[in-house]
C-alpha positions as CSV (number, residue, x, y, z in Angstrom):
1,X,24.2,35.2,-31.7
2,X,25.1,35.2,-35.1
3,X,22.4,37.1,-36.9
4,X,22.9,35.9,-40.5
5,X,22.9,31.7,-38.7
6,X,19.5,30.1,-40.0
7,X,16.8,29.9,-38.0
8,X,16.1,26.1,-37.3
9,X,12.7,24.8,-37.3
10,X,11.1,24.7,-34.2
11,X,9.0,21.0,-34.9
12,X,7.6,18.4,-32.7
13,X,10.0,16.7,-31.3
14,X,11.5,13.0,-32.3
15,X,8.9,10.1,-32.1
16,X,11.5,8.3,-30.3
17,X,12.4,11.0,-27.6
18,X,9.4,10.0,-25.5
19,X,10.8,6.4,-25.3
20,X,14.3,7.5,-24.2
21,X,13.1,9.1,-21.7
22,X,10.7,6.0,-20.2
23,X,13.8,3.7,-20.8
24,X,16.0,6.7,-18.7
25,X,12.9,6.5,-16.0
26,X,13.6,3.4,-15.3
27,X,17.3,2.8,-15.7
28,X,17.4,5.5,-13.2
29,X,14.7,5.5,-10.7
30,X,12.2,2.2,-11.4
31,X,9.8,4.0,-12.5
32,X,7.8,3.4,-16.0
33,X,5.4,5.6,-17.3
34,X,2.8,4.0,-19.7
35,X,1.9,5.9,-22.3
36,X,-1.4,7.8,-22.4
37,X,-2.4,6.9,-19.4
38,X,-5.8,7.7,-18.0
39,X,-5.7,10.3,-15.0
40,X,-5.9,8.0,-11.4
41,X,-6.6,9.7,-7.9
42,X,-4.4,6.6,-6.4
43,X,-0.2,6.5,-6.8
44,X,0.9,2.9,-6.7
45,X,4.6,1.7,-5.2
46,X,6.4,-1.0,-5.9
47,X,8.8,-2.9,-2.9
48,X,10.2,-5.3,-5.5
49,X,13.5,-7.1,-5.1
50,X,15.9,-7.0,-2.2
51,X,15.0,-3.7,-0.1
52,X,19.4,-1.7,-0.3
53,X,20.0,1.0,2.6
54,X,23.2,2.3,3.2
55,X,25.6,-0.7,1.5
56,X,25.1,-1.0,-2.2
57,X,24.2,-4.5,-3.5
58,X,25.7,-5.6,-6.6
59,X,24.4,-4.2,-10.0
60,X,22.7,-8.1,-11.0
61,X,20.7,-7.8,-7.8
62,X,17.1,-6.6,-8.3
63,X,16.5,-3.9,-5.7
64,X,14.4,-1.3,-4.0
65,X,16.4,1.7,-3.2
66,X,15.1,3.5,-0.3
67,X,17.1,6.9,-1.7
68,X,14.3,6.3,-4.3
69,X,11.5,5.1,-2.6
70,X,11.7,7.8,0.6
71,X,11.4,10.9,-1.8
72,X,8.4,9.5,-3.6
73,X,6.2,9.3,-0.4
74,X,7.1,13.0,0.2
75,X,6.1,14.1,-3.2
76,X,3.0,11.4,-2.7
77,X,2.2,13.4,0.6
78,X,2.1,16.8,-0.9
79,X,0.5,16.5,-4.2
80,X,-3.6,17.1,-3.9
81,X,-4.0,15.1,-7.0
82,X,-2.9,11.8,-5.4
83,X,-5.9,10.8,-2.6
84,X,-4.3,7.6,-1.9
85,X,-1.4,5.0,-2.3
86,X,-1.2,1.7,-3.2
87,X,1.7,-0.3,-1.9
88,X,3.1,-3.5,-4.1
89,X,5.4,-5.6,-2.2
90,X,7.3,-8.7,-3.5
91,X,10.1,-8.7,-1.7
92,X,12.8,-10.8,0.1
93,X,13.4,-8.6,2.6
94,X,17.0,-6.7,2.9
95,X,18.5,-3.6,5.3
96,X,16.8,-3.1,8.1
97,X,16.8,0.5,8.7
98,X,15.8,1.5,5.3
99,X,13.1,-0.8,5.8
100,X,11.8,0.4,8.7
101,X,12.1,4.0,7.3
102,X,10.2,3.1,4.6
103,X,7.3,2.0,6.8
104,X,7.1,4.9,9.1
105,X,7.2,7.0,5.9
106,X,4.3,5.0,4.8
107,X,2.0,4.4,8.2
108,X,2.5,8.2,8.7
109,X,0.7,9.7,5.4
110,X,-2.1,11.4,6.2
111,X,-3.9,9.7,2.6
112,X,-5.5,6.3,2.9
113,X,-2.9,3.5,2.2
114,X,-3.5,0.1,1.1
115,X,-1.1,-2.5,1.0
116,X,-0.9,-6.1,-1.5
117,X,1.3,-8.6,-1.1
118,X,2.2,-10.6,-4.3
119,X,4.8,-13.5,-4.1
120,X,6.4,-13.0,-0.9
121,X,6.5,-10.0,1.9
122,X,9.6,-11.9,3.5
123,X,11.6,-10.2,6.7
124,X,11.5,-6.8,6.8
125,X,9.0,-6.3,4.0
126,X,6.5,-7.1,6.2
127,X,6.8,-4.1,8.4
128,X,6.4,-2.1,4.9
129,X,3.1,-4.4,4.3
130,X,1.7,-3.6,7.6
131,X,2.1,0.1,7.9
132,X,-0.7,0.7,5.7
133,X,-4.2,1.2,7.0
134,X,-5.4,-2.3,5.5
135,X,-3.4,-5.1,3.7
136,X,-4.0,-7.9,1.7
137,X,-2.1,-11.0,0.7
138,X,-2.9,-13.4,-2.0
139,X,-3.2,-17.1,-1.3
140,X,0.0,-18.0,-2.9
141,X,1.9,-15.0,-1.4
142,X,4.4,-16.1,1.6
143,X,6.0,-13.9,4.5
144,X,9.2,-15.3,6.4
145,X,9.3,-14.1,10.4
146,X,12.4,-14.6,11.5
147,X,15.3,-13.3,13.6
148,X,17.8,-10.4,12.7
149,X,20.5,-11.6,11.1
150,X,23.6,-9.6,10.2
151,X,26.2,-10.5,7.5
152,X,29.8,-9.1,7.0
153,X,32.1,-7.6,9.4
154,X,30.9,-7.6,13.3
155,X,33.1,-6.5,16.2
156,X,32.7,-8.9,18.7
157,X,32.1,-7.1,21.8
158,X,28.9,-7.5,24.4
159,X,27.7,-3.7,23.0
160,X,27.4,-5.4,19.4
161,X,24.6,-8.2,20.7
162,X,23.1,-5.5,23.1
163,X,22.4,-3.6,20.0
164,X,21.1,-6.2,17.6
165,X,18.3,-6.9,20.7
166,X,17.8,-3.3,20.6
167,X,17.1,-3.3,17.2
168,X,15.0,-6.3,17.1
169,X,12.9,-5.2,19.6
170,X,12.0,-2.1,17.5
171,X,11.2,-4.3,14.9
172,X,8.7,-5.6,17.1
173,X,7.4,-3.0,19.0
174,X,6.6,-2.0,15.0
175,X,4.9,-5.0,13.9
176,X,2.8,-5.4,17.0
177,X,1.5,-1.7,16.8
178,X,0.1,-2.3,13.6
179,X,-1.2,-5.3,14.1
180,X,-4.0,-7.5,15.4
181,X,-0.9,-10.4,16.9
182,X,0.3,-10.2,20.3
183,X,3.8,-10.3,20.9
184,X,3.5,-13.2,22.3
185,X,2.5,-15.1,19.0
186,X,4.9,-12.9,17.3
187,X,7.9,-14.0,18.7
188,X,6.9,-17.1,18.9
189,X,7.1,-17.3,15.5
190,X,9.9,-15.5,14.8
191,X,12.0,-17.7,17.4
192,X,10.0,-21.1,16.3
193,X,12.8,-23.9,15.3
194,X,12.2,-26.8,12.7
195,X,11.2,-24.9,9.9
196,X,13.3,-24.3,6.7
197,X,14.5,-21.0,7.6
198,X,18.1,-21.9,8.6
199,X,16.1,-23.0,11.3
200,X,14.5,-20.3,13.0
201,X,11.1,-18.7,12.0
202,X,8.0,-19.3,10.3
203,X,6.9,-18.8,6.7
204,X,2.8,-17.8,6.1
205,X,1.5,-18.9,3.4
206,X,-1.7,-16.5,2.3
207,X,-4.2,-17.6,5.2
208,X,-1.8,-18.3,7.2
209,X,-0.6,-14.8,7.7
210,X,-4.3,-13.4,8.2
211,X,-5.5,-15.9,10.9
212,X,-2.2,-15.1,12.5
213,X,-3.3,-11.4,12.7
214,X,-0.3,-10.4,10.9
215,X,-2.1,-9.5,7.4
216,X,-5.9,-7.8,7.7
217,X,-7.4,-10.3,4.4
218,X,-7.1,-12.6,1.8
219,X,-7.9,-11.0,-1.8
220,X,-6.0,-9.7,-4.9
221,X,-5.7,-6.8,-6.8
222,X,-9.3,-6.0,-7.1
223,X,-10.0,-6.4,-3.6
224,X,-7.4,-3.7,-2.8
225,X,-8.4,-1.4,-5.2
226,X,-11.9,-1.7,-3.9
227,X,-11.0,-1.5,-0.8
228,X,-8.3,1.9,-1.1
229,X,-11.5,3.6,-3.1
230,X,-13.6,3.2,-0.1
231,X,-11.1,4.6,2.0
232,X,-10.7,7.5,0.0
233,X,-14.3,8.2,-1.0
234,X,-13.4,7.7,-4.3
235,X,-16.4,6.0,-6.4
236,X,-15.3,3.4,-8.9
237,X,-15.1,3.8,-12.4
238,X,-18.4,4.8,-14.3
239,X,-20.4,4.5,-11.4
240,X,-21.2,8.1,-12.0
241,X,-22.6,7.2,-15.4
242,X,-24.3,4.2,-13.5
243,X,-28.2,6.5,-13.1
244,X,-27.0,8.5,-10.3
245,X,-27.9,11.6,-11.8
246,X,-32.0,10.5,-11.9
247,X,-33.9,11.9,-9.5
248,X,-35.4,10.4,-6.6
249,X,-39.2,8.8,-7.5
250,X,-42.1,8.4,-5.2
251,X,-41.4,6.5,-1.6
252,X,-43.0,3.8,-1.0
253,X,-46.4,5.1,-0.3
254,X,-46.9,6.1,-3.8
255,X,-46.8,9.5,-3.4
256,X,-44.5,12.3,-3.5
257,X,-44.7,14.6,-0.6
258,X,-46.0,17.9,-1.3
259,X,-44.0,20.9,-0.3
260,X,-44.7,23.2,2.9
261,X,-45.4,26.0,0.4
262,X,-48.0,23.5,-1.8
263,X,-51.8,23.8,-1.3
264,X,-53.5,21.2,0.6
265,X,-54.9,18.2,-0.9
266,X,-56.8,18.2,-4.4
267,X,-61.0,17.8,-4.0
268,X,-60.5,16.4,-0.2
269,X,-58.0,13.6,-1.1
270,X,-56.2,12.6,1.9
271,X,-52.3,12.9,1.9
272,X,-50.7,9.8,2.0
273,X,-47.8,9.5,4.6
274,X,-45.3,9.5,1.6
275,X,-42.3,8.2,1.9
276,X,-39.6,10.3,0.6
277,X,-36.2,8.9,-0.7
278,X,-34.6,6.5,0.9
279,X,-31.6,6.9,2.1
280,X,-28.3,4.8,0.9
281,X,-26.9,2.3,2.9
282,X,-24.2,3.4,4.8
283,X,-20.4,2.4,3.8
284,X,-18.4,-0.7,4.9
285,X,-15.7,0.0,7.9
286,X,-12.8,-0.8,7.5
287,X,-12.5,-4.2,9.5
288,X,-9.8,-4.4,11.8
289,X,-6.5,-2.6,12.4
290,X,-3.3,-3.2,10.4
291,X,-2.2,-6.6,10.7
292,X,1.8,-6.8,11.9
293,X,4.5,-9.1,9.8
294,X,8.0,-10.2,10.0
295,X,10.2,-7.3,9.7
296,X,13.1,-8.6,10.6
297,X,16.1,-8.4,8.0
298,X,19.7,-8.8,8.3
299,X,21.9,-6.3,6.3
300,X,21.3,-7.6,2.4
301,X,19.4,-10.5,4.1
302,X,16.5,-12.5,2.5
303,X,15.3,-15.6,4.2
């Protein structure tokens, strides 16, 4: 190094170079980092778009890339800041085996996952919305059962159809594991003809999908938040500011119970049986197992 070169000034850097790198975030990976946001316990993940596996969709599509999404639940499943996930899904379904990846990366976190359907959950979204440990759809929100279905090249021979029953029998096998629906009900569904979904399958709309069994409740964003907080002990904002640091009064006798090293009662006043604090009520189970959903998606394929 050229000892008689200036030394440059080592200053903050660029008020734009934080920017760049958001805009980069998110050209690259779909991922946008507000700025100066508070510290969470919870991660949330977005299934937005058409779900791409091993074919690339062209660049207008809006997609979910598993190469993406996979790596993220592995970083989610080691770091001890992150005690649970939230999982976003408005999606029209797309590859199958990145789908179903995606859900067995999800059902087998060892944190407490909470899923929220917003829009739709079509195909093999619905696996994804299921794997979690308690799901929610909002009343609007839809989710297509239906068939696989396979677009592009297919080599006609018996071992090609063999295979697609293969493979939608694992999509089933999925959806009824983690689910309150028989399989019975399921394929129904799937199979049902009539409906405008090239006529074969179901859409659920919102209440539909829970009395079906394939969803666990109806609620929003503030249900699921509730709901991932109480799975993951996590108390909600300010409720430690909310008196919890008082001290417990007298029970409900009046008086305070005297210690086993106190001296007996004052001038031959009788001790009350005093009731000590109460104790809190305990927490709300979780109702229900995982409800199961449509997961079945043709290569690229929406409903």
């Amino acid at each position: 190094m050229d000892a008689s070169a200036p030394l440059q000034p080592q200053g903050p850097k660029p008020a734009g170079a934080s920017s760049l790198a958001q805009l980069e975030a998110i050209r690259q990976l779909g991922l946008a980092t507000a700025p100066s946001r508070p510290e969470s316990a919870f991660h949330v993940l977005s299934i937005i778009g058409q779900i791409e596996g091993h074919l690339m969709l062209p660049a207008k599509n809006k997609t979910t890339k598993y190469e993406h999404v996979i790596p993220q639940l592995v970083a989610i499943e080691q770091d001890p800041k992150i005690q649970g996930l939230l999982v976003i899904l408005n999606t029209v379904g797309g590859d199958i085996e990145a789908g179903l990846a995606i859900a067995e990366m999800v059902n087998s976190l060892s944190k407490p996952t909470v899923s929220l359907v917003l829009g739709g959950g079509h195909s093999i979204g619905a696996p994804i919305a299921v794997a979690a440990d308690y799901s929610f759809i909002v009343p609007t929100a839809t989710i297509t059962v239906h068939p696989i279905r396979l677009t592009g090249l297919v080599i006609g021979v018996p071992q090609t159809y063999e295979y697609l029953d293969k493979m939608q029998d694992r999509v089933i096998r999925f959806l009824v594991e983690h689910s309150r629906v028989s399989e019975e009900r399921l394929r129904e569904a799937m199979f049902r003809t009539g409906e405008l979904v090239r006529d074969v399958g179901t859409v659920l709309i919102g209440r539909e999908a829970v009395e079906l069994g394939l969803i666990d409740e109806l609620g929003g964003l503030d249900k699921a938040m509730a709901k991932l907080r109480e799975l993951a002990g996590v108390p909600a904002p300010g409720a430690e500011e909310s008196g919890t640091d008082l001290a417990p009064g007298p029970g409900p006798g009046g008086t305070e119970e005297r210690g086993a090293g106190d001296a007996g009662p004052a001038e031959g006043q009788g001790r009350a049986p005093g009731g000590g604090p109460g104790h809190g009520a305990p927490g709300r189970h979780a109702a229900g197992d995982d409800a199961p959903g449509d997961g079945s998606g043709g290569e690229g394929g929406g409903p």
